[in-house]
Structure formats: C-alpha cells, structure tokens
C-alpha positions as CSV (number, residue, x, y, z in Angstrom):
1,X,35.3,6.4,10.7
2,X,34.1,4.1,8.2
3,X,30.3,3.5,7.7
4,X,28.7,0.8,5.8
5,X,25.2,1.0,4.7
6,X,23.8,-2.4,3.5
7,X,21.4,-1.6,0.9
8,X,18.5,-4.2,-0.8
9,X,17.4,-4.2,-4.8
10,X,13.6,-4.7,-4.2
11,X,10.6,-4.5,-6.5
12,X,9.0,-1.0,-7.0
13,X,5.9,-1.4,-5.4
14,X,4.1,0.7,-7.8
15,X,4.9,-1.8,-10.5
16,X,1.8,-4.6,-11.6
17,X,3.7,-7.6,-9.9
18,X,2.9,-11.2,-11.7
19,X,3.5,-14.6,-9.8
20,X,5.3,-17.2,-11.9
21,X,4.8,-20.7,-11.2
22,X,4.2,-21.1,-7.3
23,X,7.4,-19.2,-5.5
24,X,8.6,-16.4,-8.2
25,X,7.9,-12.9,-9.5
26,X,7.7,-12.0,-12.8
27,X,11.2,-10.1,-12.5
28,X,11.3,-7.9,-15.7
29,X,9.1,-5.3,-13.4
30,X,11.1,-1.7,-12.3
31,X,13.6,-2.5,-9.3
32,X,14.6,0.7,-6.9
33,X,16.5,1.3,-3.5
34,X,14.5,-0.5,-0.7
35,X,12.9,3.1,0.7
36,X,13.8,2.4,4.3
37,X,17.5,2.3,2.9
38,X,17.2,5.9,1.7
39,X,17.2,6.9,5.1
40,X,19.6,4.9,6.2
41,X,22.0,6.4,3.5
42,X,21.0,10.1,4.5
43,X,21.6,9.3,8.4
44,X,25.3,7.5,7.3
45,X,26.4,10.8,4.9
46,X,25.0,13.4,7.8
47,X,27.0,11.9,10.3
48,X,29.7,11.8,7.3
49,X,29.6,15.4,7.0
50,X,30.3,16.0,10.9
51,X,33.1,13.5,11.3
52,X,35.5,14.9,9.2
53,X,37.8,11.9,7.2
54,X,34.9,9.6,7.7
55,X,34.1,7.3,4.8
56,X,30.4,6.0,3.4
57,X,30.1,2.4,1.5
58,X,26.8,0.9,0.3
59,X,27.0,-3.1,0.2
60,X,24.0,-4.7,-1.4
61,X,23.9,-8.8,-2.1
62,X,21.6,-9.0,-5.4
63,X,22.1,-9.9,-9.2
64,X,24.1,-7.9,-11.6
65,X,21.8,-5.6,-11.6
66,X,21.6,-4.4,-8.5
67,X,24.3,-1.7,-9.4
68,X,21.5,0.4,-10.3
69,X,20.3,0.3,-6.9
70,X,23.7,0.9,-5.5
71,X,24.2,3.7,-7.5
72,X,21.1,5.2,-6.6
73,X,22.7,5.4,-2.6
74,X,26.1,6.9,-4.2
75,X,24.0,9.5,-6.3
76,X,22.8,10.2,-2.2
77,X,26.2,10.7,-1.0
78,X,27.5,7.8,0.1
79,X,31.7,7.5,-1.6
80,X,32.0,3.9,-3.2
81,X,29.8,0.5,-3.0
82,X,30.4,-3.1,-3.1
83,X,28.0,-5.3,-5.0
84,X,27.6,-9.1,-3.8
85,X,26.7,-10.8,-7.3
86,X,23.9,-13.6,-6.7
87,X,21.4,-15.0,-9.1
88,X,19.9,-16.7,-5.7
89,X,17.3,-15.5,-3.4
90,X,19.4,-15.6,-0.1
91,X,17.2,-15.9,3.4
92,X,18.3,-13.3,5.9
93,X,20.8,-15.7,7.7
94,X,22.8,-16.0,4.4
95,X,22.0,-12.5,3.8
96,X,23.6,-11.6,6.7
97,X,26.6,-13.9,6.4
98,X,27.4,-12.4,3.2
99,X,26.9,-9.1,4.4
100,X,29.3,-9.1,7.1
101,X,31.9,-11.2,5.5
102,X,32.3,-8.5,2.5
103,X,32.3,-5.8,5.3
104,X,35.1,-7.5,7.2
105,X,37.1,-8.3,4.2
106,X,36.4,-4.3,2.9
107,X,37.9,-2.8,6.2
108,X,36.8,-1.9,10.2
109,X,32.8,-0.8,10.5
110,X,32.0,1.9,13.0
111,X,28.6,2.2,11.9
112,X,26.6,-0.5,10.4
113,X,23.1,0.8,8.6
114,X,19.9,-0.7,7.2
115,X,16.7,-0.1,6.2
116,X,14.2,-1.2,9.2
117,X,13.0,-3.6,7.0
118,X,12.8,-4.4,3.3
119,X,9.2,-3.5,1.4
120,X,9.4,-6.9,0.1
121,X,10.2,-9.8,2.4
122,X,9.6,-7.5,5.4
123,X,11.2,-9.9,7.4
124,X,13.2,-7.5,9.4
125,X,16.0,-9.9,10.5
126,X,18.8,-9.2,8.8
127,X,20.0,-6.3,10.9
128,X,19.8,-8.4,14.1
129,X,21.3,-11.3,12.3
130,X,24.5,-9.2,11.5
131,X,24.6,-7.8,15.1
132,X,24.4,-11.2,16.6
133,X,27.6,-12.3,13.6
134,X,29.6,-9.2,14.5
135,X,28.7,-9.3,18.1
136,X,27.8,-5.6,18.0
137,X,24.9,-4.1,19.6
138,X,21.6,-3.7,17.4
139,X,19.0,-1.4,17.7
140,X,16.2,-1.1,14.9
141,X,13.7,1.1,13.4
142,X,15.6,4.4,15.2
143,X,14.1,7.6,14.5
144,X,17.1,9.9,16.5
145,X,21.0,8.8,16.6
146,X,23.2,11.2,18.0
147,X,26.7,10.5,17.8
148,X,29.1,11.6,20.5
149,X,31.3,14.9,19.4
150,X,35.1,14.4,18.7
151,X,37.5,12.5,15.9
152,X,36.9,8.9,17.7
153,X,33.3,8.8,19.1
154,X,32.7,5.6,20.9
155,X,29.1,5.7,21.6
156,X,25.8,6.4,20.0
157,X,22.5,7.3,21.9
158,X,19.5,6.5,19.6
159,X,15.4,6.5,19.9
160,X,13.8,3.1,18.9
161,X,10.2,3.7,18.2
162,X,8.1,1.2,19.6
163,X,4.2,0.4,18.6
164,X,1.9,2.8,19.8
165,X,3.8,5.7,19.3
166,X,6.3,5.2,22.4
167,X,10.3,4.9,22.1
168,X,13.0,4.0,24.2
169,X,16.3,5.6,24.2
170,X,19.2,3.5,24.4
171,X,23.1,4.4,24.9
172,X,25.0,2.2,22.4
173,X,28.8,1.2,22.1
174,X,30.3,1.7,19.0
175,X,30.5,-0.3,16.7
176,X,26.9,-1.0,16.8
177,X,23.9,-2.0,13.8
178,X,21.3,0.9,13.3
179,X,17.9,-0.2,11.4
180,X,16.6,3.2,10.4
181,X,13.4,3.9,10.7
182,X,11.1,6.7,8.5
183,X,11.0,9.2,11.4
184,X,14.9,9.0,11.6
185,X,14.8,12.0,9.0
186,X,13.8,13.1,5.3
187,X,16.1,11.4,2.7
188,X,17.8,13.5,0.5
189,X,17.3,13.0,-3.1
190,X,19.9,13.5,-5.5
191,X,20.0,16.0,-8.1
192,X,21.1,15.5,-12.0
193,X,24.7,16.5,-11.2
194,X,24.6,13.8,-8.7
195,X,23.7,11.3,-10.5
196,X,25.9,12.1,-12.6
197,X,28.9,12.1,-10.1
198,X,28.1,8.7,-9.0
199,X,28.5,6.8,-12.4
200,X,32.4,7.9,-11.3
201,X,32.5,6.4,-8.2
202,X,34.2,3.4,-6.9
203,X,32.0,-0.2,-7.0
204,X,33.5,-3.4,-5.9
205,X,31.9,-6.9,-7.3
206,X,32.6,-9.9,-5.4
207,X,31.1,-13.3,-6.5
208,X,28.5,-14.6,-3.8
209,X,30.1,-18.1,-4.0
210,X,34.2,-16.4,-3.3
211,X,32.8,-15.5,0.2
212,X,32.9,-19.5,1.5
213,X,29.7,-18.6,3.7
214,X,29.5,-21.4,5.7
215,X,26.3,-23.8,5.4
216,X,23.9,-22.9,8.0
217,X,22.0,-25.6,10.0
218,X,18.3,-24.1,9.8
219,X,17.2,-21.5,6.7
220,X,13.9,-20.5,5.4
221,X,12.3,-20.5,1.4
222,X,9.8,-18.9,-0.2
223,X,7.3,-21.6,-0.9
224,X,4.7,-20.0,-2.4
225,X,3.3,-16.8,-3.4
226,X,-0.3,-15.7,-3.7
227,X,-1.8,-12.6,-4.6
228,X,-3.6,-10.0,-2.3
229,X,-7.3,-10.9,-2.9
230,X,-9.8,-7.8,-1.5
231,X,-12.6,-9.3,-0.3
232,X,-13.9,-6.0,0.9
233,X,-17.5,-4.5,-0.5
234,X,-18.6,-0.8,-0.5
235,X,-21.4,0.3,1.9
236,X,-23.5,3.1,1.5
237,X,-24.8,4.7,4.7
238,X,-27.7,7.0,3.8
239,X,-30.4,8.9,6.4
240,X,-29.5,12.3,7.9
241,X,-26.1,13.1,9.4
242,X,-27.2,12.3,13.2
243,X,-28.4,8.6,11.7
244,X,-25.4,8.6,9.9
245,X,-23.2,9.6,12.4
246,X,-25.4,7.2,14.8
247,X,-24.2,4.2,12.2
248,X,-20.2,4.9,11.7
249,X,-20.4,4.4,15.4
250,X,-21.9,0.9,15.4
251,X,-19.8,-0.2,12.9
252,X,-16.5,0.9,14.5
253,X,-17.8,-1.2,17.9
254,X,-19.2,-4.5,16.4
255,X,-17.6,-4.8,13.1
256,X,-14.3,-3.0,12.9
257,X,-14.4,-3.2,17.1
258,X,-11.8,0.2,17.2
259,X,-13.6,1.6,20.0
C-alpha cells in the first residue's frame, strides 16, 4: 500500500512574526512541520508498521526550503518525500492541484493524509479540495481510523470529531483523504539517530511550473495582513469570596454571556 502524507512548511508560531508591506511576513522567522501534519505522519507509519510492504511518502509544495520540513516527517518515519519547489504562495485550489498531480505522477495512493488544517492559513480546504480532484472520499479532523485486517484492505472506518465534543463514524472506501485531527493519537518524535537516518533518505524535487496545473476559474489572495491587537484590560474583583464569587457570576451572564 502506498501512503502519501501531504505535509505544509509553516511559520513557528512561537516566532515574533513582522508584516511587510500590506500582504507579507517577514520570512527570515524559524519555519517547522505544520503540527497537525505530525499526526498525520504518525497515523500513515502506524498503519505502515501493520501492513507489511506498505510504503510512506511526504509531499509538501513550498520553497527550497521546505526540505527541512520534509525531513522533519522522514526523521518520523515516513520512507522518501517529494518536494514541489514554489517561490509562490499557492491558494488551496492550486495547492491541491499540485498536490495530486505529483501524487499521480509518483504512483497509486491508498491513503491520502493531512493535517486538519494548517496553523497558518487555517483554511482547511485543501484536503477536501484533493478528494473532490481525485474523486475519493474525504473525511477530516479524525481522531480514530481503523484499517480493515489483511494484505489489500479496501475500507477504512474513522471517527470525525464534530464541535461540541460529538463524532460521527463513518465507513470509508479506499482510497480515501484523512485530515487528522490532534485526538487521532500522540506523534512520535524522532530521536538523534533518526534524524540522522533521514538525511539518507530518498527526496524528489519537481519544479511547480513542470506540473502544467491548469488555470483555475475562481482563486483567492492574501490581501492584507494586520496584526492581533488585544484590546482586553485587567479587572480586579476585590470583597470577600461570597461577593467575589457573587461577581464572576455576573460577568459570565452579561458580559462574557457563557451561562
């Protein structure tokens, strides 16, 4: 079985992030492995490790740099990546396009992983985007997959957590696009011998512009960015604790209006 894990180069969002002009980041910031996309690595190389002659790639669309990122996912496990070199900032429709043209050119997807969402855009399209391309069925932010026993499974039964706490459970045909989700499990960080291993592992560069995506009729762009501005002021509630207690209360009815 092969499974594919498409991967995104985002900003670490620990990092002091400075706007440039009106639609750009400041990009000489740390990048890392879009966190949602560490558990979708460590759900593609467990189901790896039970499927025996089952194959993991990582495919990530970014600048040159993006290998970093992509090695990061092979230090996890996964066997060999493909890079997408582009100094552009793709919407999720190209994104997607790209995507699955590498992924069809590289071989036959089974499984198709991603992150629920990206800590950056947080647009969380691009997984239904590449169903809708592939014409495979898509479920996202999936915190249980259980894949059918046996050489050749051709169904998966996943949980899809909803707001609010609730699921559904859903019996998908393979091949099919999981978005993983942080309850889906606890990703597996590599240790120094990995990390070491996976500067010898195979990564594939293709040029964004060699895939021919065709033009798409509708696309979004950033048009501009603004910082987060906290408006919010401390309040200090003094008297004893049943006044105190007696205030909380107001304030989560009439101002906050939580209960």
């Amino acid at each position: 079985m092969q499974i594919y894990v498409c991967v995104k180069h985002v900003p670490d969002s620990a990092a002091n992030i400075h706007i440039l002009g009106k639609n750009r980041i400041d990009e000489s910031i740390s990048f890392l492995l879009n966190p949602y996309d560490e558990h979708a690595v460590t759900e593609a190389v467990r189901i790896r490790e039970g499927l025996p002659g089952s194959e993991v790639i990582v495919v990530c669309l970014g600048r040159a740099d993006a290998e970093k990122t992509l090695r990061s996912a092979l230090a996890m496990g996964a066997d060999r990546g493909i890079l997408i070199v582009s100094n552009k900032i793709h919407d999720s429709i190209e994104t997607a396009g790209a995507l699955k043209t590498a992924i069809e050119e590289d071989g036959r997807p089974q499984l198709i992983f991603t992150g629920k969402e990206s800590i950056d855009a947080e647009g969380m399209q691009t997984m239904f985007r590449m169903g809708a391309l592939f014409d495979f069925p898509t479920a996202t932010n999936v915190i249980r997959l259980e894949v059918e026993a046996g050489q050749a499974p051709d169904h998966v039964i996943v949980d899809s957590q909803l707001s609010g706490g609730t699921s559904n459970t859903y019996e998908m045909s393979l091949p099919c696009v999981i978005g993983a989700g942080r309850g889906l499990n606890t990703p597996k960080y590599p240790t120094f011998p990995d990390v070491v291993k996976s500067k010898k592992k195979p990564m594939g560069e293709i040029a964004f512009s060699r895939l021919n995506i065709e033009a798409s009729k509708g696309g979004m762009s950033i048009v501009e960015l603004e910082p987060l501005v906290q408006t919010r002021q401390p309040k200090e509630i003094t008297g004893n604790p049943k006044e105190i207690a007696q205030k909380i209360i107001t304030i989560l009815k009439q101002e906050a209006k939580v209960i």
